[in-house]
N, CA, C and O atoms as a MOPAC input file, in Angstrom:
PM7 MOZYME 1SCF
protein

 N      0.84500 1    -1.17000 1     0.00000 1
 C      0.00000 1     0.00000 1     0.00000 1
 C      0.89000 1     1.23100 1     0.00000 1
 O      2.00900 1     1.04900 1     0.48000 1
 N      0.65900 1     2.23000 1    -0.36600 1
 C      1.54400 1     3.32000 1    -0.63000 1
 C      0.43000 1     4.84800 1    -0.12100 1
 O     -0.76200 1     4.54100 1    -0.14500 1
 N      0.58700 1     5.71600 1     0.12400 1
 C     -0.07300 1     6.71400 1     0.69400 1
 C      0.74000 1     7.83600 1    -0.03200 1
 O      1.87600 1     8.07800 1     0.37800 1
 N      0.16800 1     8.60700 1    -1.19800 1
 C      0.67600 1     9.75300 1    -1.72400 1
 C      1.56400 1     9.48900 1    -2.39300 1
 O      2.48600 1    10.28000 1    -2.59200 1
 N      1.49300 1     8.11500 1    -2.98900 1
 C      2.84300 1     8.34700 1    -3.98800 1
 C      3.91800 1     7.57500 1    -2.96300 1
 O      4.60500 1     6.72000 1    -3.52300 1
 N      4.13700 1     7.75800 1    -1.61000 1
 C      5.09400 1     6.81600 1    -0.84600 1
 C      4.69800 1     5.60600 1    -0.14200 1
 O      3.63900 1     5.16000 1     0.29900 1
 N      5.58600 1     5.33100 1    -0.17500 1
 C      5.98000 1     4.33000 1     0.99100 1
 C      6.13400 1     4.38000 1     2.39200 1
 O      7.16700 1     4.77600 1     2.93200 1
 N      5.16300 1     4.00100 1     2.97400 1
 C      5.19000 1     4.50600 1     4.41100 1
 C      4.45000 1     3.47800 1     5.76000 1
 O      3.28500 1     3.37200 1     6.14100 1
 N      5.18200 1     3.10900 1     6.02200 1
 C      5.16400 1     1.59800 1     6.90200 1
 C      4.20600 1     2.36100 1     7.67700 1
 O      3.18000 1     1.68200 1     7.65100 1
 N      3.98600 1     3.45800 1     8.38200 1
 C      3.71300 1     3.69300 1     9.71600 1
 C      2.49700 1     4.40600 1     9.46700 1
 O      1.67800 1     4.61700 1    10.36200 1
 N      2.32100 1     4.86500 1     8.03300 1
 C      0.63500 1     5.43500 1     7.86200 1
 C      0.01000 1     4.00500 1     7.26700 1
 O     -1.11900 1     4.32400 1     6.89300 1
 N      0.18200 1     2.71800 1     7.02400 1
 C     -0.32400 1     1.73900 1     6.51200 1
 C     -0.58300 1     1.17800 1     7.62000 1
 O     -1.64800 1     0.61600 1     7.36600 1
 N     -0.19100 1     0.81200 1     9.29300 1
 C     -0.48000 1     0.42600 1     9.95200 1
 C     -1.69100 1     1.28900 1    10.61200 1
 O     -2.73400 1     0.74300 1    10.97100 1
 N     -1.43300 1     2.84400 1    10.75400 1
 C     -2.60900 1     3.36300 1    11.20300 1
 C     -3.43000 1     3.45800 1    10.43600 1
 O     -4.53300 1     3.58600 1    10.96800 1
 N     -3.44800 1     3.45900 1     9.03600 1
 C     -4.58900 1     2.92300 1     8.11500 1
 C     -5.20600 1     1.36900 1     8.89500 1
 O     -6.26300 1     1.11300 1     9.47200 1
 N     -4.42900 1     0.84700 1     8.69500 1
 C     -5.20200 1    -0.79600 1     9.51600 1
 C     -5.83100 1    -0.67600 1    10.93100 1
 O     -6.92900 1    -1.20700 1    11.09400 1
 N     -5.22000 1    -0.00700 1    12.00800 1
 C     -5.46700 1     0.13200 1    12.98200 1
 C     -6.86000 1     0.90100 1    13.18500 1
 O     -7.52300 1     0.63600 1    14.18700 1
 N     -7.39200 1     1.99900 1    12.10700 1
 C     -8.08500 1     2.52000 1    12.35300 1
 C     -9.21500 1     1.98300 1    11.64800 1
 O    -10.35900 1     2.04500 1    12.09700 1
 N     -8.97900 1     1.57700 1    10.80100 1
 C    -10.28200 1     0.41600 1    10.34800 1
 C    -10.25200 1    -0.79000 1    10.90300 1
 O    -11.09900 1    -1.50500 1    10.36900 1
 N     -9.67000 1    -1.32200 1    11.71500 1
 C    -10.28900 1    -2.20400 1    12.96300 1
 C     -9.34600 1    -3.26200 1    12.65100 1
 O     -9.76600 1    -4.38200 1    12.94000 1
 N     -7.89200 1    -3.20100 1    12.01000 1
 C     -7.13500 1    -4.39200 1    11.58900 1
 C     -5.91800 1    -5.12100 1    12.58400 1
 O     -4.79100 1    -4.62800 1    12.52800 1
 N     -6.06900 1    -5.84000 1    13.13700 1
 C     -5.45500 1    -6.37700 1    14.23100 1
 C     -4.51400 1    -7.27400 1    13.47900 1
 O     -4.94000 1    -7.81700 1    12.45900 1
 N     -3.41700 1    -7.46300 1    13.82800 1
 C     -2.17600 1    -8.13400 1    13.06600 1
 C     -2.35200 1    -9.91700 1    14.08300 1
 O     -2.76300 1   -10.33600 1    15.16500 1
 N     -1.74400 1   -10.39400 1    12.86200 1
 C     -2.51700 1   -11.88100 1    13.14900 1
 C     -1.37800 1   -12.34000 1    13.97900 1
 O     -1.48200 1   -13.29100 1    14.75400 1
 N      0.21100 1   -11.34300 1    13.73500 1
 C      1.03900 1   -11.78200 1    15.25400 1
 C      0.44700 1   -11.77800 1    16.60000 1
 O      0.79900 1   -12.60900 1    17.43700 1
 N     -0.57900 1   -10.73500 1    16.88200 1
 C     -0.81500 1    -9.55100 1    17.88300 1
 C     -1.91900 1   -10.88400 1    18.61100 1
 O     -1.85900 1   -11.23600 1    19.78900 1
 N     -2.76300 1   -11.39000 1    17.69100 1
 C     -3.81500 1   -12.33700 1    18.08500 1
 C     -3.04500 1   -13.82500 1    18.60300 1
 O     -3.50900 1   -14.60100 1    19.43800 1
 N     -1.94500 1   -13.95000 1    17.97400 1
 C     -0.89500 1   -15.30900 1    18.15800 1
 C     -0.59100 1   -15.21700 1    19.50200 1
 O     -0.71600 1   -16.19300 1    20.24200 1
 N     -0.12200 1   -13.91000 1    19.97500 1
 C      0.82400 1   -13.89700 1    21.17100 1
 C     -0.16400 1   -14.15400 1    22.19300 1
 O     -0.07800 1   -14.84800 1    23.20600 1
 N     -1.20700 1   -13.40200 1    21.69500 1
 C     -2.54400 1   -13.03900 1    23.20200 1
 C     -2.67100 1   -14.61600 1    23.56000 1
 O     -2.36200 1   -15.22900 1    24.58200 1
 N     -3.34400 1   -15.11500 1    22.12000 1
 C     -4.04100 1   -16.36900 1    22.05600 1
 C     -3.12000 1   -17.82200 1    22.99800 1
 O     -3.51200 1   -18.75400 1    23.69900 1
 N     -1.76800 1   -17.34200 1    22.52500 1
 C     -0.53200 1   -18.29000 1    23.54100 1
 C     -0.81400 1   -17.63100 1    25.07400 1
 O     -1.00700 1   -18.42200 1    25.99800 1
 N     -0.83400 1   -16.15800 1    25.33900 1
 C     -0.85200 1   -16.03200 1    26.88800 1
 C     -2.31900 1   -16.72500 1    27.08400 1
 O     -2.32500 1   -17.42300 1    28.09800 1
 N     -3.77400 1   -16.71600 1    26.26700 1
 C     -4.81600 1   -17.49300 1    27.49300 1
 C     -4.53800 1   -18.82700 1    27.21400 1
 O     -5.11400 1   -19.60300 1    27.97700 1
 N     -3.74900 1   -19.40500 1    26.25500 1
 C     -3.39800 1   -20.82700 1    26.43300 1
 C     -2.76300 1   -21.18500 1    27.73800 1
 O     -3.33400 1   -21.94200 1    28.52200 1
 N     -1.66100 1   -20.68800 1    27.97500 1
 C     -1.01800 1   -20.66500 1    29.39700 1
 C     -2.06600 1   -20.14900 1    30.61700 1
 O     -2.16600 1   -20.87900 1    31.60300 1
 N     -2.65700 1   -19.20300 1    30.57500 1
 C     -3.34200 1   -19.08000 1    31.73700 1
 C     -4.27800 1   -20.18900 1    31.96800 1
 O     -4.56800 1   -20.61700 1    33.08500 1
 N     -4.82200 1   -20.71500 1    30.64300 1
 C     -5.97400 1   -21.72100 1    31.59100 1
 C     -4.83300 1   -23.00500 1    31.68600 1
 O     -5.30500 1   -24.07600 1    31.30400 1
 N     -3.93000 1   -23.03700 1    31.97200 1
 C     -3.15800 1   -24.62500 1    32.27500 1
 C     -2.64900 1   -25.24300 1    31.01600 1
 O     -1.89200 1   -26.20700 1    30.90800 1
 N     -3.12400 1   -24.61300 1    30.20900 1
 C     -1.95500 1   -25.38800 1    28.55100 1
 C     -2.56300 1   -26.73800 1    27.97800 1
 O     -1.99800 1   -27.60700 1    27.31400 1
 N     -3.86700 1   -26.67000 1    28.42100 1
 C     -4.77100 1   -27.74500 1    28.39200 1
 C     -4.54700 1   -27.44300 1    26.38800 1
 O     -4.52100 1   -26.31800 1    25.88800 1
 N     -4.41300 1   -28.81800 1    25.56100 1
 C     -4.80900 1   -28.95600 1    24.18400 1
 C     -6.08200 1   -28.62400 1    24.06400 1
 O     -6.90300 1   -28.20100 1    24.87700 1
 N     -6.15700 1   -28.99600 1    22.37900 1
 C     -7.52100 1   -28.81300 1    21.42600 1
 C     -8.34100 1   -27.68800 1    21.89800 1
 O     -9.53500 1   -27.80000 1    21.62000 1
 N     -8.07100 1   -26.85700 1    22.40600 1
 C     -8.79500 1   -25.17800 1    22.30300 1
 C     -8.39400 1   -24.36300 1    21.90000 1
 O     -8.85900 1   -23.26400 1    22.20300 1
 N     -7.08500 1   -24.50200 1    20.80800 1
 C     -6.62800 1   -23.67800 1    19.72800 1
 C     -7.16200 1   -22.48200 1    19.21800 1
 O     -6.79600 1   -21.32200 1    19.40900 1
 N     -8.20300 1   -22.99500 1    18.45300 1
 C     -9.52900 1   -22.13000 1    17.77100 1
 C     -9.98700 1   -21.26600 1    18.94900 1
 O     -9.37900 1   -20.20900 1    19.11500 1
 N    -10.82900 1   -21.53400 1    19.66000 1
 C    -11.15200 1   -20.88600 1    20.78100 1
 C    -10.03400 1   -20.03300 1    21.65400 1
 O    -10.45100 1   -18.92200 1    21.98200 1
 N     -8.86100 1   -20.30500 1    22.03500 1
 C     -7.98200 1   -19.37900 1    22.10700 1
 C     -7.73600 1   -18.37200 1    21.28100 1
 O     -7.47700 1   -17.30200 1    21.83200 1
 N     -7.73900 1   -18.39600 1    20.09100 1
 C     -7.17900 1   -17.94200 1    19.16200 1
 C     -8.85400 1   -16.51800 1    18.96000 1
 O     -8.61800 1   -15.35600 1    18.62900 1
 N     -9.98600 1   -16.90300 1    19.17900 1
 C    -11.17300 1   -16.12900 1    18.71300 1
 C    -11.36700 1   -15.38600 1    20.20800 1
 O    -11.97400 1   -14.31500 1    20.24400 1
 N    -10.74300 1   -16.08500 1    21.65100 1
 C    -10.89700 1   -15.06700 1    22.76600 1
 C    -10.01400 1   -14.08400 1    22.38100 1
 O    -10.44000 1   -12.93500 1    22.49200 1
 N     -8.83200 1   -14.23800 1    21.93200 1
 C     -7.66200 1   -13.43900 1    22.13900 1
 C     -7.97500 1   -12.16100 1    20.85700 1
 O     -7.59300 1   -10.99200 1    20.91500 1
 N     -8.82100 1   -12.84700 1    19.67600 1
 C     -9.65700 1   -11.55000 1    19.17000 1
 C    -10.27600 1   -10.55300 1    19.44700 1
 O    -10.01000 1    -9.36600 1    19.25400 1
 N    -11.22400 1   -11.10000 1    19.96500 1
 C    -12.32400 1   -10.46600 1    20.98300 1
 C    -11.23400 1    -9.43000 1    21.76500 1
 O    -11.14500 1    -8.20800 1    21.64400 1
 N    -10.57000 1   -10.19700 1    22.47100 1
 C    -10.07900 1    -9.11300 1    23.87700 1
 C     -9.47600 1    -7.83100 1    23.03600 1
 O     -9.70100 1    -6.68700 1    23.43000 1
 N     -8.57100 1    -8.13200 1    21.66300 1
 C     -8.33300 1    -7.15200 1    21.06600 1
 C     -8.88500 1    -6.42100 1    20.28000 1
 O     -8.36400 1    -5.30700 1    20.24400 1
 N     -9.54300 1    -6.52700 1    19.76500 1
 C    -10.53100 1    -5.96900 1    19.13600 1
 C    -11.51800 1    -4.74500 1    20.00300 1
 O    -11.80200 1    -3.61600 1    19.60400 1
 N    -11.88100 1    -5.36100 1    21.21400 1
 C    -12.34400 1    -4.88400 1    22.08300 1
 C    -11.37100 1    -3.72400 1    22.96600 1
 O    -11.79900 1    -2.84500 1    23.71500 1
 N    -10.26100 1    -3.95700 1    22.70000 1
 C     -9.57200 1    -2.89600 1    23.30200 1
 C     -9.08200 1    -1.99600 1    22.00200 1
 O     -8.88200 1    -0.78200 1    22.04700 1
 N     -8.96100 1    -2.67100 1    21.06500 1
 C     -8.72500 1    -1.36100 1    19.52000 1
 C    -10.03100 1    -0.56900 1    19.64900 1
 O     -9.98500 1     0.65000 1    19.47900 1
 N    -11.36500 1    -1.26000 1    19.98000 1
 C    -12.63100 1    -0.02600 1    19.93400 1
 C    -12.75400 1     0.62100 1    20.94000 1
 O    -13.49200 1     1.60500 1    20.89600 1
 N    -11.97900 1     0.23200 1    22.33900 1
 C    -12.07700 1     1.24200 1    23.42500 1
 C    -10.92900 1     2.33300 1    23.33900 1
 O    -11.08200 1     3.44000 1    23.85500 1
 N     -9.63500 1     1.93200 1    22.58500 1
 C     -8.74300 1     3.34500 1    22.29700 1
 C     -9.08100 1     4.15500 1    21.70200 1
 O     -8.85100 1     5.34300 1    21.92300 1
 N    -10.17300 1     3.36600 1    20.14000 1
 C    -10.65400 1     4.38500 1    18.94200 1
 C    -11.54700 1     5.40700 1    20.07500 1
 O    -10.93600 1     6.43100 1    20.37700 1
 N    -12.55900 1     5.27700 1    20.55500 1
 C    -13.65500 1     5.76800 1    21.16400 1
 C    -13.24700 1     7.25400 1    22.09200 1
 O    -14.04200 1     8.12400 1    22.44900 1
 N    -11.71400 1     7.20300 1    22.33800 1
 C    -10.53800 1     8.15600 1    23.52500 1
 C    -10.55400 1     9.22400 1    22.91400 1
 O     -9.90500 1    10.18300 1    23.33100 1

């Protein structure tokens, strides 16, 4: 993506950020910390992975809202 003709890493992320785009690292890391918090129990992958959305998502619409 390019903005004006440039190249610009840091208006393409607040382009994403502000239309609600959460980086699929950002959901990886969360999704590994509630894996560990509930005990590291298997096969709730998916479900880790859609809380750890939620929680962010939910906190990208409570910064937008500031």
């Amino acid at each position: 993506m390019t903005t004006h003709g440039t190249h610009d890493p840091h208006a393409q992320a607040r382009a994403r950020s502000a239309a609600g785009f959460i980086e699929p690292e950002a959901i990886a890391h969360r999704a590994y910390e509630v894996f560990e918090e509930r005990g590291r129990g298997e096969g709730r992958e998916f479900d880790d992975w859609l809380h750890a959305e939620h929680e962010l998502r939910e906190l990208n619409n409570d910064n937008a809202s500031e």
